[in-house]
C-alpha positions as CSV (number, residue, x, y, z in Angstrom):
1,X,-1.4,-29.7,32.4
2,X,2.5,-29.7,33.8
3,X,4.9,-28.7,31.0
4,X,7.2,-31.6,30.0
5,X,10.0,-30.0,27.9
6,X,10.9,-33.4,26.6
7,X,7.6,-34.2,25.1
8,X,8.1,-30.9,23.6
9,X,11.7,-31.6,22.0
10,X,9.7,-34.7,20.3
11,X,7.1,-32.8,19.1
12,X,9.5,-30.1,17.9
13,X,11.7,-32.5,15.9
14,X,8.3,-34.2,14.5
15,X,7.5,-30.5,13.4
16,X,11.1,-30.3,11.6
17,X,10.7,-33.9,10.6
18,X,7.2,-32.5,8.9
19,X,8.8,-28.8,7.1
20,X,12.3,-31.0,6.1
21,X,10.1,-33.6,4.2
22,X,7.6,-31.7,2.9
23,X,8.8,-30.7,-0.5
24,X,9.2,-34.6,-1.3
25,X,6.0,-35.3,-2.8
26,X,6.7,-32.6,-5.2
27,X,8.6,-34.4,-6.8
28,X,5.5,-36.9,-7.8
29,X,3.5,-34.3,-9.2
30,X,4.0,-34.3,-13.4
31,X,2.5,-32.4,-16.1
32,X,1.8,-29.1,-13.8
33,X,4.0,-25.9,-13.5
34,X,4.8,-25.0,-10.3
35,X,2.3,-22.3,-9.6
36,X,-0.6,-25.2,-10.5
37,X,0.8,-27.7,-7.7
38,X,2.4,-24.9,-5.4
39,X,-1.3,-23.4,-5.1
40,X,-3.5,-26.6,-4.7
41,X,-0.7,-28.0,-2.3
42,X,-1.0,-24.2,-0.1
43,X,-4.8,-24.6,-0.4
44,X,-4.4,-27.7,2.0
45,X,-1.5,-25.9,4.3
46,X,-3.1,-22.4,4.7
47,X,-7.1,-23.3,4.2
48,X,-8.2,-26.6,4.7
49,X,-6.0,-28.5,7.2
50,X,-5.6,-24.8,9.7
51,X,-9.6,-24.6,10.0
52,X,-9.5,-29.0,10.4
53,X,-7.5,-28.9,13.0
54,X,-8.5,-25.9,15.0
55,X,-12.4,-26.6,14.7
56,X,-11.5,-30.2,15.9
57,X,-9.2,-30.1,18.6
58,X,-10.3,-26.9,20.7
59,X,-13.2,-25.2,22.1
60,X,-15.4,-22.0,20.3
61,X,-13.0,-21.9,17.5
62,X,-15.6,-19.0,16.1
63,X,-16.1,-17.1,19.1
64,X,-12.8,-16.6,20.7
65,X,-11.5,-15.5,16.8
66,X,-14.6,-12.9,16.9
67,X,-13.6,-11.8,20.5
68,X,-10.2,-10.5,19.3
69,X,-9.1,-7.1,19.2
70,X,-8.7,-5.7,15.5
71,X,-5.3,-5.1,16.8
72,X,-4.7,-8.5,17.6
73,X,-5.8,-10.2,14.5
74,X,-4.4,-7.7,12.2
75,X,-0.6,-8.1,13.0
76,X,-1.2,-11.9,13.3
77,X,-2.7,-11.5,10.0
78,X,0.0,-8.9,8.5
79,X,3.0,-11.2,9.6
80,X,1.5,-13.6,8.2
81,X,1.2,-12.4,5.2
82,X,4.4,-11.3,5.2
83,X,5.7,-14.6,6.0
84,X,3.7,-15.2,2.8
85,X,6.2,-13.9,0.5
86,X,8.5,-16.0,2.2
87,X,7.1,-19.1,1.5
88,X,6.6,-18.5,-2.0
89,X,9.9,-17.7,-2.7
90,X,10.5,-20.9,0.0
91,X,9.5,-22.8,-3.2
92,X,11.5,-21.2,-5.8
93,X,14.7,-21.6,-3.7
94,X,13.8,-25.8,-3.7
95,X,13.9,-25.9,-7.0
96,X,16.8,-23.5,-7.8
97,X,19.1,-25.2,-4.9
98,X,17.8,-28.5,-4.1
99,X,16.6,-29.2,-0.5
100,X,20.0,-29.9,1.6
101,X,21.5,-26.6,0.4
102,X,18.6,-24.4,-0.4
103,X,16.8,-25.0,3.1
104,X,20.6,-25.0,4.9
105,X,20.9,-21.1,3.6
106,X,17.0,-19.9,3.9
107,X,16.4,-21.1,6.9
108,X,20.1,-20.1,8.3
109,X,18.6,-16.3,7.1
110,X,15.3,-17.1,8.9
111,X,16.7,-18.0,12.3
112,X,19.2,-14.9,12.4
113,X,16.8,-12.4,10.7
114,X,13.8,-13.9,13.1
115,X,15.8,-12.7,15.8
116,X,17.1,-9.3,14.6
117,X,14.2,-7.8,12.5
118,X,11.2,-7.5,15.5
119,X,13.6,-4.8,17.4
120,X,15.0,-3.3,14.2
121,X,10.8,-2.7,13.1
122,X,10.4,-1.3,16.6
123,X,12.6,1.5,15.6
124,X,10.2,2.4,13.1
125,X,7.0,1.1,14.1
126,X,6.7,1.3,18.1
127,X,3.6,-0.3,18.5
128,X,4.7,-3.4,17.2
129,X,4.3,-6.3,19.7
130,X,7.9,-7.2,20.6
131,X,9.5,-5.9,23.9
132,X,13.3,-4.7,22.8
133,X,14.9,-2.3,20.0
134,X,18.3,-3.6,18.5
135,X,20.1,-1.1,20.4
136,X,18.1,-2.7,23.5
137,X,19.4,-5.9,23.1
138,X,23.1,-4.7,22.1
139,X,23.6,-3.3,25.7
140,X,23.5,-6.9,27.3
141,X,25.2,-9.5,28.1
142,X,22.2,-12.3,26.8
143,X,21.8,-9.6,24.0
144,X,25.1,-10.0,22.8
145,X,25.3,-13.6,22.8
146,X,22.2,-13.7,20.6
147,X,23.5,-11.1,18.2
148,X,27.0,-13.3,18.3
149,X,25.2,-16.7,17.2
150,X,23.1,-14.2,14.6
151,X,26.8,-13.9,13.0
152,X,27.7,-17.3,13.4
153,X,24.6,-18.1,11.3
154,X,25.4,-15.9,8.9
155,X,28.8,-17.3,8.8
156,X,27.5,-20.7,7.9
157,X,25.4,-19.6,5.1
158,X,28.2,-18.1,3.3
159,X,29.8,-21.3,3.8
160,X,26.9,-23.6,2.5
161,X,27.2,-20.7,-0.1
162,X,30.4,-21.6,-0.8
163,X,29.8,-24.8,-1.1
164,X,27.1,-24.2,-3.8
165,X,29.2,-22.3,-5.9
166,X,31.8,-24.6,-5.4
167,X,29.4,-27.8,-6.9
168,X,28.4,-25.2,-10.0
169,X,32.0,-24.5,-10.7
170,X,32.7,-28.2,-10.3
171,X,30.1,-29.4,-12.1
172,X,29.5,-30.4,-15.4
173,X,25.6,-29.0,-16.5
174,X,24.1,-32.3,-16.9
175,X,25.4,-34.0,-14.1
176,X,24.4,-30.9,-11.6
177,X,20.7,-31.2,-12.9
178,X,20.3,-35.0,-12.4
179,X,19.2,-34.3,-9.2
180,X,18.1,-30.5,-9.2
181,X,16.7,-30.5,-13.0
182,X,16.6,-26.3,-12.3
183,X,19.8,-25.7,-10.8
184,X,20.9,-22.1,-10.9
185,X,22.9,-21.0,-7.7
186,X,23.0,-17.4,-8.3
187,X,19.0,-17.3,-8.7
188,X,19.0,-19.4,-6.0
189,X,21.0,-17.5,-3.5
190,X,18.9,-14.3,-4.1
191,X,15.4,-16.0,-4.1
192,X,16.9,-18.0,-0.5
193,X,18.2,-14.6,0.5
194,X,14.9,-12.5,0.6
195,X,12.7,-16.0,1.1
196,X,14.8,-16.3,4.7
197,X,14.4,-13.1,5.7
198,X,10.9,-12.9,5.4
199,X,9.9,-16.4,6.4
200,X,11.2,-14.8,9.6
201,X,8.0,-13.2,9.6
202,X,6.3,-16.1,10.9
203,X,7.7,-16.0,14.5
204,X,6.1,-12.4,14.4
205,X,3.1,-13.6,13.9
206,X,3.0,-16.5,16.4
207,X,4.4,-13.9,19.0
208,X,1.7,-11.2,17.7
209,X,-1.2,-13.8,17.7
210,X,-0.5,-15.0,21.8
211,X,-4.0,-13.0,23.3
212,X,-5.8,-15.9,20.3
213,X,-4.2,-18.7,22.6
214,X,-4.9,-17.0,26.1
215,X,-8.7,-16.7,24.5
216,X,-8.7,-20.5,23.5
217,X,-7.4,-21.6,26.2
218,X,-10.1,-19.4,28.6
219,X,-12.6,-21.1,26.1
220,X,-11.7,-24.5,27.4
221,X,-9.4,-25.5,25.4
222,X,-6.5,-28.3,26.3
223,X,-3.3,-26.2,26.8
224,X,-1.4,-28.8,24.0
225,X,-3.9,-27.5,21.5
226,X,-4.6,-23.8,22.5
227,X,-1.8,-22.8,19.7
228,X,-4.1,-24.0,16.6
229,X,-6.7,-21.2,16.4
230,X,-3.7,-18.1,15.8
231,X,-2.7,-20.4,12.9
232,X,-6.0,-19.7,10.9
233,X,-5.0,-16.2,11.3
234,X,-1.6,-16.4,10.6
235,X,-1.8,-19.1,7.9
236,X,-4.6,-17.1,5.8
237,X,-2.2,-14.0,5.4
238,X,0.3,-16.4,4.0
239,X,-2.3,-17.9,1.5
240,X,-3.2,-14.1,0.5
241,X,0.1,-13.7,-0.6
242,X,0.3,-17.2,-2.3
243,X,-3.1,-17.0,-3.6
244,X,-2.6,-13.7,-5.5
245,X,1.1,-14.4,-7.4
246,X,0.2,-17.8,-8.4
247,X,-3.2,-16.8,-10.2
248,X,-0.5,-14.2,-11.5
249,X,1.6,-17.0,-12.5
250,X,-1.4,-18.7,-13.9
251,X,-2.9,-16.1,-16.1
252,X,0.7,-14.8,-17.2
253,X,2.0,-18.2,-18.4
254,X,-1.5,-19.3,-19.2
255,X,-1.4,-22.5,-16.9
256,X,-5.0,-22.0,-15.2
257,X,-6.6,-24.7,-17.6
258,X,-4.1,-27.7,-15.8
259,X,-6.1,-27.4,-12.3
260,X,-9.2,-29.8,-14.6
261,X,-7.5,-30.5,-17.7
262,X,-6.8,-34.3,-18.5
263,X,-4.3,-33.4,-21.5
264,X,-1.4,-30.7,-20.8
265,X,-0.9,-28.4,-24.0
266,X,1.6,-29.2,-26.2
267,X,3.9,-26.1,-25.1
268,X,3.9,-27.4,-21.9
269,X,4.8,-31.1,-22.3
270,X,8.6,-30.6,-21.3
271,X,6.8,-30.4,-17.7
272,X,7.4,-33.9,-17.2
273,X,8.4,-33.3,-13.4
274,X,7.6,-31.1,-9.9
275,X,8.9,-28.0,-10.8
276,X,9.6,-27.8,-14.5
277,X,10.3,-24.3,-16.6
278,X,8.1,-23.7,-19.7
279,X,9.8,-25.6,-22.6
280,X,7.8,-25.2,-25.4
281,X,7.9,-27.9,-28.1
282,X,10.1,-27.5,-31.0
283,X,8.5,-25.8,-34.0
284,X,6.3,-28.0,-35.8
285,X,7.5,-30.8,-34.5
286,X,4.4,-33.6,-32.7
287,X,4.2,-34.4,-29.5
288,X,3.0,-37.7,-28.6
289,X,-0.5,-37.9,-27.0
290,X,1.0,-40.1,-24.1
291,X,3.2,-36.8,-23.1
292,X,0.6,-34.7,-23.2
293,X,-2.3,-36.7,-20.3
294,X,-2.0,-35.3,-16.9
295,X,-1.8,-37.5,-13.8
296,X,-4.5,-35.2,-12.3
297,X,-5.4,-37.7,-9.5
298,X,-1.9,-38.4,-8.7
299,X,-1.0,-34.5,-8.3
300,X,-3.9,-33.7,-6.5
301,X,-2.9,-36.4,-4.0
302,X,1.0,-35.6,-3.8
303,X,-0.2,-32.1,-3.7
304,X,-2.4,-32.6,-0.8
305,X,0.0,-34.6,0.7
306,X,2.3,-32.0,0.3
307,X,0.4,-29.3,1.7
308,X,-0.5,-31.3,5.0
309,X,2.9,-32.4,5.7
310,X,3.8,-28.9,5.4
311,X,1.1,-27.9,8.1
312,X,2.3,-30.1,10.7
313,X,5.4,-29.0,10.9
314,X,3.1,-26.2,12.9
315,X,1.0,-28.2,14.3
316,X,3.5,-30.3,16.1
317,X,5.2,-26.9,16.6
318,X,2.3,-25.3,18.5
319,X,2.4,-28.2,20.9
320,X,5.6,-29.0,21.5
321,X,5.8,-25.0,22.2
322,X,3.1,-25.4,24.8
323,X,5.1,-28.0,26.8
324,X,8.6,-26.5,27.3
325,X,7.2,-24.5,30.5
326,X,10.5,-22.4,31.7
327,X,12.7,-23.7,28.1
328,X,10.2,-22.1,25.4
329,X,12.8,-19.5,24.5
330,X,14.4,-22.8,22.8
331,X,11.4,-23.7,20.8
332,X,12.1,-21.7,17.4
333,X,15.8,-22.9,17.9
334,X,14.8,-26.6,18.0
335,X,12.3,-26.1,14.7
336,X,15.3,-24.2,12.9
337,X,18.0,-26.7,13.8
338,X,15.6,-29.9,13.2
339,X,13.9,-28.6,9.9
340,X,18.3,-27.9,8.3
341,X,19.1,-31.7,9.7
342,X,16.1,-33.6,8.3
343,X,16.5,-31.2,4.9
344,X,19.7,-32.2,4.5
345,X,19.2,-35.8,5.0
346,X,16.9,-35.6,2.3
347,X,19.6,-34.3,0.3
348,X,21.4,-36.8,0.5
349,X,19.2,-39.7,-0.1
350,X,18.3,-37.6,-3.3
351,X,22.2,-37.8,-4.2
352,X,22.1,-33.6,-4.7
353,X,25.7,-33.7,-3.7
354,X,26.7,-36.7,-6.0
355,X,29.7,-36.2,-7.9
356,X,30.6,-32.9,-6.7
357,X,34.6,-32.8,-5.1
358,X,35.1,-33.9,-1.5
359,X,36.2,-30.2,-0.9
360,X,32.2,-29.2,-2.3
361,X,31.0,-32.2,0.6
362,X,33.2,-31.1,3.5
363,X,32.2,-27.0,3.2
364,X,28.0,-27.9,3.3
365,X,28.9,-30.2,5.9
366,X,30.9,-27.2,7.8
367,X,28.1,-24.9,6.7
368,X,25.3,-26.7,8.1
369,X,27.1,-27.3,11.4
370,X,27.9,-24.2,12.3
371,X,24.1,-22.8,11.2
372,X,23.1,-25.7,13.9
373,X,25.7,-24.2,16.4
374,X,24.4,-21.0,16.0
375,X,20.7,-21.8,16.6
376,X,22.5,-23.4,20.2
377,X,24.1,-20.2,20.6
378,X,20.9,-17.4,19.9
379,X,19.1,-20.2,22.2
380,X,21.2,-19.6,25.1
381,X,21.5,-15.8,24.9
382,X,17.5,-15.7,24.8
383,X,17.7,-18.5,27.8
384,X,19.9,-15.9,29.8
385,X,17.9,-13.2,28.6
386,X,14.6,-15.5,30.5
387,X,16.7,-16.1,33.3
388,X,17.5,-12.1,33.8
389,X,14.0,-11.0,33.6
């Protein structure tokens, strides 16, 4: 099939559309902490909906996954679990900085440290699958350019930093948790901080898990779909990772009973939304039975809804990626720059930003401009960088 980069530019932005949007039905889960809905929603991103998919749309799903090289499947499968950590804190930085701002300065750390940490591990680890040390790509010309929009990303997430600390300063503490009822920028900062840089991970394993397509696509496989098998791999490291600190979560803060229960317990009643802390009830005070029954249909459903809109953000990345032909060096640009702009609509139809100053408005609007400026910018230095070799 001939490559048609503008079919893959739409299903790049459907695949931002899909990660900006996906934390929304969060917000209709009630009655559940967040390690109860963040682990039944990952269930449907990293399980159910990879192996759908894949076993559905392409050719000996089984066999070309057995035909890999232990090699092969083990970075996939180590990235991805790294990536894991990423998306776990991903979670904790929604509800710490709301969507517009927290996915502005996680994602701004992803695209730069996507770029820089592959050559930085290759000092270390020389076997690892990427072509270029850091000192590599510092001695040219396209290698500079990258490294140049790295710092203009990192420019604008001190700026959408700013802007956060500008809102809490601003602020009074009710008005800032109307919208974000767990707002705490300088949690939030640190979680987005390490949750960027590891969520990098993920290009890693994409890039580490090629030989799965080349197999699938040998199999018989359509070349649009021949990216959906390395995502099993990929996506179970990230469940691993997932999988093991929520069941922490669960036994620690003893919320494994609200996967079946129809009644929350009464020290978790303040969970009355996506996302809630554990507010115990008041000393000996009652809480009414209607505060304490659990929508358990309706947060298994905005759960799973959750979850799959999550996984397509993949799923329309893995095809759009196989349609850019000579542009594919563009392809984690596009996701990065499409995934801030639909985030931070979402922002503002969810009024994060209302009633902070015009000065709070105009530095996230400058932030998230220049982290879109600087996904332009590392995408021409790696275009220059194809064009040279």
């Amino acid at each position: 099939m001939t490559p048609n980069p503008f079919l893959g530019v739409f299903f790049h932005w459907l695949g931002g559309l899909a990660s900006g949007s996906f934390y929304v039905p969060y917000k209709g889960v009630k009655k559940w902490s967040w390690e109860t809905y963040w682990l039944v929603g990952g269930f449907f991103s990293w399980i159910i909906m990879p192996w759908f998919f894949a076993s559905l749309m392409t050719k000996g799903l089984l066999g070309v996954l057995q035909q890999q090289t232990m090699g092969t499947l083990w970075w996939t499968y180590f990235f991805g679990a790294m990536w894991g950590f990423g998306g776990l804190t991903f979670g904790l930085t929604m509800r710490y900085l709301g969507m517009s701002l927290g996915m502005g300065v996680a994602l701004g750390y992803c695209a730069a440290f996507g770029t820089l940490l592959p050559p930085i591990f290759k000092i270390f680890v020389p076997s690892i699958p990427v072509p270029e040390t850091i000192a590599q790509i510092a001695s040219t010309t396209p290698g500079q350019i990258t490294l140049a929009g790295v710092a203009v990303c990192l420019l604008g997430i001190g700026i959408a930093a700013l802007a956060g600390l500008t809102k809490e300063r601003e602020m009074p503490e009710a008005e800032k948790k109307k919208a974000i009822t767990e707002f705490n920028f300088s949690k939030g900062i640190l979680v987005a901080t390490f949750s960027g840089i590891m969520s990098a991970c993920f290009s890693f394993a994409l890039t580490a898990g090629a030989p799965i397509g080349e197999a699938s696509a040998t199999a018989g496989t359509s070349t649009l779909w021949t990216g959906l098998p390395k995502l099993v791999v990929v996506l179970l490291g990230g469940f691993t990772t997932n999988f093991v600190w929520c069941v922490i979560l669960n036994v620690r803060n003893k919320t494994g009973y609200q996967y079946l229960a129809a009644e929350v317990r009464p020290e978790h009643a303040g969970l009355k939304a996506s996302g809630g802390e554990h507010a115990p009830a008041a000393a000996g005070a009652a809480v009414p039975a209607a505060d304490l029954k659990v929508p358990r249909l309706g947060n298994y459903f905005f759960s799973a809804l959750a979850g799959a809109t999550w996984y397509f953000q993949f799923f329309f990345y893995t095809m759009g990626e196989t349609q850019m032909g000579k542009f594919g060096f563009a392809s984690w640009t596009l996701h990065m720059a499409s995934i801030i702009i639909f985030s931070t609509m979402w922002g503002w139809i969810f009024h994060e930003w209302k009633g902070s100053s015009k000065k709070a408005h105009r530095l996230i609007a400058s932030g998230i401009l220049a982290l879109i400026i600087s996904t332009i910018i590392i995408g021409l230095g790696t275009y220059l960088k194809s064009g040279a070799n």
